[in-house]
Each structure stands twice: as C-alpha cells, then as structure tokens.
C-alpha positions as a Markdown table, in Angstrom:
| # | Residue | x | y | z |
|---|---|---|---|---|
| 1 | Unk | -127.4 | 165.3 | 77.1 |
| 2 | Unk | -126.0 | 162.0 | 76.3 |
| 3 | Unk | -123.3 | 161.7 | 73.4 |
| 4 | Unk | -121.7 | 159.2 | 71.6 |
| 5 | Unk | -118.3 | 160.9 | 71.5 |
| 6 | Unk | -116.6 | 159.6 | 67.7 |
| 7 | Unk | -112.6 | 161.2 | 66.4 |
| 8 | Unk | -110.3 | 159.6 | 64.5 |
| 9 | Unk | -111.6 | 159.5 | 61.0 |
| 10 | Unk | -109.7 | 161.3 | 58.5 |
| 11 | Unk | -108.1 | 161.0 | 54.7 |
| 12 | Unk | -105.5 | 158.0 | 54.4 |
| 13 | Unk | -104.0 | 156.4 | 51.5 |
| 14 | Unk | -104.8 | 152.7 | 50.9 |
| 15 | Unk | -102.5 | 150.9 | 52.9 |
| 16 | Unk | -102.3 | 153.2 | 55.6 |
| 17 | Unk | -103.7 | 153.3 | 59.1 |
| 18 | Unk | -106.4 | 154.7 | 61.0 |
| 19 | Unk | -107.9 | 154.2 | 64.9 |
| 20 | Unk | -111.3 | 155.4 | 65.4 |
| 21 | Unk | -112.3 | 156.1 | 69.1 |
| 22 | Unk | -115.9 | 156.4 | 70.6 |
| 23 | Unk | -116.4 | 157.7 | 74.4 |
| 24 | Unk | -119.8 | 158.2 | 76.1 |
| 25 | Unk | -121.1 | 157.9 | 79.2 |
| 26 | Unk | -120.7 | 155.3 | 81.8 |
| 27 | Unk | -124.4 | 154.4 | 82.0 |
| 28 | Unk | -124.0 | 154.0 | 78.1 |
| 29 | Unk | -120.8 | 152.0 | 78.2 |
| 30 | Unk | -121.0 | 149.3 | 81.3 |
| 31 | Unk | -122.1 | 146.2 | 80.5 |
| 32 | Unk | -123.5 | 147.0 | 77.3 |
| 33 | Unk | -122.4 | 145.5 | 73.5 |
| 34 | Unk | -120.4 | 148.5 | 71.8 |
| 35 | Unk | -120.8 | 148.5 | 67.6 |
| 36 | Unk | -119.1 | 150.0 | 64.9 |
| 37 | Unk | -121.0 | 150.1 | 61.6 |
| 38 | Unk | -120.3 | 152.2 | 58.3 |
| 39 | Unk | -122.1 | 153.1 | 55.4 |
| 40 | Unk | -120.8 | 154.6 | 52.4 |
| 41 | Unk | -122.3 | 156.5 | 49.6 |
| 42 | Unk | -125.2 | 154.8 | 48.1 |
| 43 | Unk | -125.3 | 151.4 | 50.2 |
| 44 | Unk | -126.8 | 150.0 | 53.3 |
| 45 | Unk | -125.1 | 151.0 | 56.6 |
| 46 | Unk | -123.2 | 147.5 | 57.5 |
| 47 | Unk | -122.2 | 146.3 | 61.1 |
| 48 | Unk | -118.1 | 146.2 | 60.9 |
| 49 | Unk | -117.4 | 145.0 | 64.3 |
| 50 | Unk | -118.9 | 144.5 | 68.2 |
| 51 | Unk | -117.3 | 144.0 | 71.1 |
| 52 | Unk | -119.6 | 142.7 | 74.3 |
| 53 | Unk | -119.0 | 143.7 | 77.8 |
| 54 | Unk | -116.9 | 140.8 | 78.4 |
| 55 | Unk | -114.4 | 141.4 | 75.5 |
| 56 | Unk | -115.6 | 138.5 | 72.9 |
| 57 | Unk | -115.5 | 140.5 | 69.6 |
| 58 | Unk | -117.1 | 139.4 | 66.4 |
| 59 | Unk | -116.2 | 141.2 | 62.5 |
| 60 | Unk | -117.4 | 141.1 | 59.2 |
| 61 | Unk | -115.3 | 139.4 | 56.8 |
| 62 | Unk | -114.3 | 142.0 | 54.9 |
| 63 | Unk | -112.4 | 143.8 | 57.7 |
| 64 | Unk | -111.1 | 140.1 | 59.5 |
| 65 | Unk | -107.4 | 140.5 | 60.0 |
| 66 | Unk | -107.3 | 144.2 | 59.2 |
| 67 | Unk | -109.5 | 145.4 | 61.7 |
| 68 | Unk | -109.5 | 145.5 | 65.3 |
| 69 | Unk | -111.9 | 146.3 | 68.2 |
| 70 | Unk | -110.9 | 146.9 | 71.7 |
| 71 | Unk | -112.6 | 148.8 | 74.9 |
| 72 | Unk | -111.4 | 150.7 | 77.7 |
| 73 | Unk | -113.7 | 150.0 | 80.0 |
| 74 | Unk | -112.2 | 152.3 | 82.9 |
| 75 | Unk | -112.8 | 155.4 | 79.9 |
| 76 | Unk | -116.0 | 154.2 | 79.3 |
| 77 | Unk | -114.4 | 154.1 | 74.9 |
| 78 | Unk | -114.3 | 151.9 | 72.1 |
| 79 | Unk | -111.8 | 151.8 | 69.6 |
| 80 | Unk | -111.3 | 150.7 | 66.3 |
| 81 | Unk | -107.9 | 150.0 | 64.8 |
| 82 | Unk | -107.8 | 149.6 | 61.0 |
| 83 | Unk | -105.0 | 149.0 | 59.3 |
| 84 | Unk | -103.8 | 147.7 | 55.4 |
| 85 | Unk | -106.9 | 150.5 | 54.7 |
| 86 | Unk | -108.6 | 150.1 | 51.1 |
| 87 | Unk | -110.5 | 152.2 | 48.9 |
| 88 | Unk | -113.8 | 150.3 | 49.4 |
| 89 | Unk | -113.0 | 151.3 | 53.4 |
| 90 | Unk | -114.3 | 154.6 | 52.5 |
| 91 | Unk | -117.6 | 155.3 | 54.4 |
| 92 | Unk | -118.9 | 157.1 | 57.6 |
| 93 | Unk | -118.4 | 155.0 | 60.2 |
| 94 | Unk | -121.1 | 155.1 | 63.5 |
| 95 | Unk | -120.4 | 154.3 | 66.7 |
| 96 | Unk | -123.7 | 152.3 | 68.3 |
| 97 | Unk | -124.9 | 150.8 | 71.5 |
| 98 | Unk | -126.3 | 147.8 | 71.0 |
| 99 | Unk | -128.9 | 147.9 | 74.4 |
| 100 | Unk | -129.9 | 151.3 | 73.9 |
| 101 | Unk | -130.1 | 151.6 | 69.4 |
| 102 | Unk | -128.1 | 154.8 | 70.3 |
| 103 | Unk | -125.8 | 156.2 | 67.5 |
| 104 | Unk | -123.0 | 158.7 | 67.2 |
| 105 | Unk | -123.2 | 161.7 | 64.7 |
| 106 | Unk | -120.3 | 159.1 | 62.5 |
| 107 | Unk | -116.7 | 160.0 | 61.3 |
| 108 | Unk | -115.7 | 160.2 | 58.1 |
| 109 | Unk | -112.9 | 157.7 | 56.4 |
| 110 | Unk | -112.1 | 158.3 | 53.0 |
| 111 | Unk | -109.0 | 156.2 | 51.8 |
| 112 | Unk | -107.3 | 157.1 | 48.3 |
| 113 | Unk | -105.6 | 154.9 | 46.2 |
C-alpha cells in the first residue's frame, strides 16, 4: 500500500526549530511537485510550501525566510525546515503530492510561547 511516510513534528517553544520529513515511494516522488500544507484548529488547511521536481520552491508569506523546503531525490523525501517557530505555527501539517491529490496521515506542530 502506498504511504506518505511524515516524522518530525513535535512540541517546541516559539523560537525554536523544527524539520519535518515526508518519504514515499519512488513512483510517488519522481518527477512529481511535493507540498506541505497545514491546518490548524478551526481554519482552512493552507499550502505552506512546494517544491517541483526541478528544485524551484515557492512559500506562503507567512513562513518566507523562516521556512525551508528541500528534496532528496535519491530517498524519494521531502523536508521541511522551520525555524524562528511561532505560536500561530501550530497546526497539523500534511505532506501532499501534487500529480496524484495524495496526502499523508499529517504531524502535529504545536509551538508554545
């Protein structure tokens, strides 16, 4: 069965760091658009960052500067770096392949202040 592999989340303090990691299949991975969106409690799920097979990488303004995305194309992962964390960070954060409108089960990030 295919999977959308997510680790990484966890319970940070604001200002702290985080690196979310997503690894699936390489059928899933190649050549394909990798997402990360989140959604916290009560609001719309929101698209936070995408990479595309060739590396050009796109984010959402609030994350811009704080947040990167990278792919290991040889593990077939994604990654998502966040650091200088803030409360309003807090969410579930989904892993999602763009070709396919395939999602991970999500990781929970909950920052404190």
């Amino acid at each position: 069965q295919v999977q959308l592999v997510e680790s990484g989340g966890g319970l940070v303090q604001a200002g702290g760091s985080l690196r979310l990691s997503c690894a699936t299949a390489s059928f899933m991975f190649s050549f394909k658009t990798m997402d990360w969106y989140r959604q916290a409690p009560g609001k719309q799920r929101e698209l936070v960052a995408a990479i595309s097979s060739s590396g050009s990488t796109n984010y959402t303004d609030s994350v811009k500067g704080r947040f990167t995305i990278s792919r290991d194309n040889a593990k077939n992962t994604v990654y998502l770096q966040m650091n200088s964390l803030k409360p309003e960070d807090t969410a579930i954060y989904y892993c999602h392949v763009r070709e396919y409108d395939f999602w991970g089960q999500g990781t929970q990030v909950t920052v404190s202040s």
